[in-house]
Every structure is written in C-alpha cells, then in structure tokens.
N, C-alpha and C positions, 0 to 999 in steps of 0.2 A: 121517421128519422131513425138513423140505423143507431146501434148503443155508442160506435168513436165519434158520429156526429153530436149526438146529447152532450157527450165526455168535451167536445172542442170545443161547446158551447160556453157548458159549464166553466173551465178552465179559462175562456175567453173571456167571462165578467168578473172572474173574480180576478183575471190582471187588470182590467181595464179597472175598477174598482179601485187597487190596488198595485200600481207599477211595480212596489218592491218588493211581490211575493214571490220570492224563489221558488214555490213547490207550483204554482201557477205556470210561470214558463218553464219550468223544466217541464212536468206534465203535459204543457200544449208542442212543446219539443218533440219527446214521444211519440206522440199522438202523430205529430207531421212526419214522423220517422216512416211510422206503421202506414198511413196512407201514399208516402212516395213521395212528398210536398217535401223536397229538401231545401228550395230555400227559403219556404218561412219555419222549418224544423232549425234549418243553422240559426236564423234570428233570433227565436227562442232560446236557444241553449246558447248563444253568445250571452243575451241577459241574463240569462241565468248566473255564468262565468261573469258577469262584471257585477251581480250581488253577493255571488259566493265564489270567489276565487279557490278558494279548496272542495270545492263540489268534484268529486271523482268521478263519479255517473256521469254528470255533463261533461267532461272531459271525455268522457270512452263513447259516449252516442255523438258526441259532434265530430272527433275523429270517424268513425265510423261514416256520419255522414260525409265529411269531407272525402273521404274513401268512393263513395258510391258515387260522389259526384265527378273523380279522376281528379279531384285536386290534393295528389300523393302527398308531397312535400308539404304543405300546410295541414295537411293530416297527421302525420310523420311527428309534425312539432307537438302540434295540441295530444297525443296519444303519449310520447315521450314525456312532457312534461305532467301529465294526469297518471302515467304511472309513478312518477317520484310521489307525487301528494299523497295517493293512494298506501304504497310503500309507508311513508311518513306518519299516515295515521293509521298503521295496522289494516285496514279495508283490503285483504288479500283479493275476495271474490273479483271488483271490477279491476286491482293492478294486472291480476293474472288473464281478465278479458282483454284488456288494453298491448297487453304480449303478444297474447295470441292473433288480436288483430293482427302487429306490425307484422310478426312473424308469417301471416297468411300472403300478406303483402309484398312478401321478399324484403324487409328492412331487416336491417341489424336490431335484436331486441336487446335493448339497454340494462345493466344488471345496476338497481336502484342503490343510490349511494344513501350517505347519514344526514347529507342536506346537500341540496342540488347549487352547481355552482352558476354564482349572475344570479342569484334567486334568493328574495330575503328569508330567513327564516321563519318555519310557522311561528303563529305567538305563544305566547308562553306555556311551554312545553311540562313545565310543572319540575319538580326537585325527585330526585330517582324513591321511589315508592309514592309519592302522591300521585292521586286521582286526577287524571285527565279524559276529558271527557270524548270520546269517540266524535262527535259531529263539529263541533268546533275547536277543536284541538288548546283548550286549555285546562290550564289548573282550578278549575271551579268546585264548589260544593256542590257533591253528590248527593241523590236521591235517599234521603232516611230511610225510607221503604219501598218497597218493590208497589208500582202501582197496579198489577195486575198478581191475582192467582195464580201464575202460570208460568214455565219456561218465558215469556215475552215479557212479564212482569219483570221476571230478574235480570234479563239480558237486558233490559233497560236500563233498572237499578246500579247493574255490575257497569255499564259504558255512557249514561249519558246523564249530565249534568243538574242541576236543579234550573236554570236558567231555561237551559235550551229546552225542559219538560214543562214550561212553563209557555214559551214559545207555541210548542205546539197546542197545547191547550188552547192557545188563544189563535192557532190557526184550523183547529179543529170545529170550533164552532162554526166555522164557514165553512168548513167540507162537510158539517151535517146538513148546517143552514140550505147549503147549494146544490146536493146531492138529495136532500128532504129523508134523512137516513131514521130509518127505525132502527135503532140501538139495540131494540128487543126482539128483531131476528137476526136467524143466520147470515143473509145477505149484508144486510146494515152494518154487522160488525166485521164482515168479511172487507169490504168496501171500507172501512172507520180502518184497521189494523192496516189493509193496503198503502192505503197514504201516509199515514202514522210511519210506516216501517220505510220510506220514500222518503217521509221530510226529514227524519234521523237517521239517516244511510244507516239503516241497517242491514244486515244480511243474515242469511240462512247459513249458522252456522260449519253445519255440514258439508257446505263447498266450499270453508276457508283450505287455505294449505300452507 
C-alpha cells in the first residue's frame, strides 16, 4: 500500500467514525486532489465548507478543483468568496493563492473589502485591541503560555485561542491514535506539527504579504 493510500485510509475512519471532523474531510479532500479523484475530492471539501464555513483552504482546493474540472464559473464563486474570509481573518498565504488562481484563469481578481456584501458577518470580531483568535475568528481567551519551546509555541500562543487549543488536543489524540505516532522521534512529531498546523490554519509566516 503506497503511503496517500495508508493516508485515505487513515482519514477514511476517522470520518467515518466521526462525520463532523473537519481536519478528516478536508485531508481526504487533499488526498483526492493529489490522486486526480476530483469528485470524491469536491465531496470532501464541500463537507468540510458545511462544518467550517470560514475554512480558507477548502475554499482555494475546491476552487481549484472546480477549475480542473472546467466548471469555471462555480469556481469563480467558491474562489471569490474564500478570498474575502481569507482577507477577513488575516490568512494572507491562501487569500493570495486564491488570486493567483482566478488571475491564472483570466477572471477579474477581486480586491477584498471590510465585509463582504449578501454575506453575514464573521462572529464576533472582538473590540479593537482584544485578542481574536486566528481559526475561528473570535474574541476568546488566549493561551497563558506558549505551549511549545519554539517559534510554533508562540505563533500559537500569539493567534490561537484557548478553546480551539483545546480542540485540537482532543483531536490530536486520534491523529496519534490512527497514525500509531511516536512522539519521541523526528517523523512522529513531524507528522503530529503537520496536522496540528492544518487544523489551525496556520501558516508559514514567511510567505505572508
């Protein structure tokens, strides 16, 4: 079994397990992107979008897919309206991918407004200096401490909530559980950080702009 087939498998129980795990279908989305399956990759990443409506990522790969599939104009939308969310919660790296699609495409690329019209507001945006948390775009308490030693430790700390670190914890134990992850080597934490930096849209600071 090649290592995307392990990877579709893995992914496959733990939605099946689990219908409402967003880092499950977005991942088996992926996964269908990389193998060419575009439309059980659009399925996935539609579930995903009706768990997490502000998921930016699924927004720019199911564009994308719709793209490779020639279904322009329905791409067009889902790309358009995944760059405003994107916009809205600072996540530069995928609004600027999502551009660069339309623009490849010959579409007019949209210059993202302060909130999109026909479109309800994210929720609660928080009062100008309080902490809002980069993944689910509210006002929540923040991480007391950085839970890692490191550059990732703080970029956590500094954008994501105590809720949603809480979240992943408790969806972390299935990506060791179903992956069989040794923590205490390099692969194991290489694979643990992977998904970890996926289920809280994180990004590589470097290629913000």
């Amino acid at each position: 079994m090649s290592s995307n087939e392990e990877r579709l498998e893995v992914f496959t129980r733990m939605a099946e397990a689990d219908p409402t795990n967003e880092l499950a279908h977005f991942s088996l989305g992926r996964l269908y992107v990389e193998a060419g399956n575009l439309a059980a990759a659009e399925a996935s990443l539609r579930r995903t979008l009706e768990l997490s409506p502000q998921h930016s990522q699924a927004h720019r790969l199911l564009g994308e897919t719709l793209l490779q599939a020639g279904r322009r104009d329905e791409a067009a939308e889902i790309l358009r309206a995944g760059i405003q969310i994107a916009h809205e919660r600072g996540e530069h790296q995928p609004r600027n991918q999502m551009q660069e699609a339309l623009r490849r495409a010959g579409f007019d690329v949209p210059m993202p407004q302060a909130s999109a019209p026909g479109r309800e507001p994210l929720p609660d945006r928080g009062a100008p200096g309080e902490f809002v948390c980069r993944r689910c775009g509210k006002a929540q308490p923040k991480l007391e401490e950085a839970p890692f030693l490191n550059a990732l430790g703080r970029q956590i700390q500094e954008t994501i909530c105590q809720v949603c670190w809480r979240e992943w914890i408790a969806m972390s134990i299935k990506v060791v559980n179903e992956y069989r992850l040794n923590l205490l080597s390099p692969r194991g934490n290489e694979v643990y950080d992977s998904h970890m930096k996926e289920f809280l849209g994180l990004e590589d600071r470097s290629s913000s702009a």
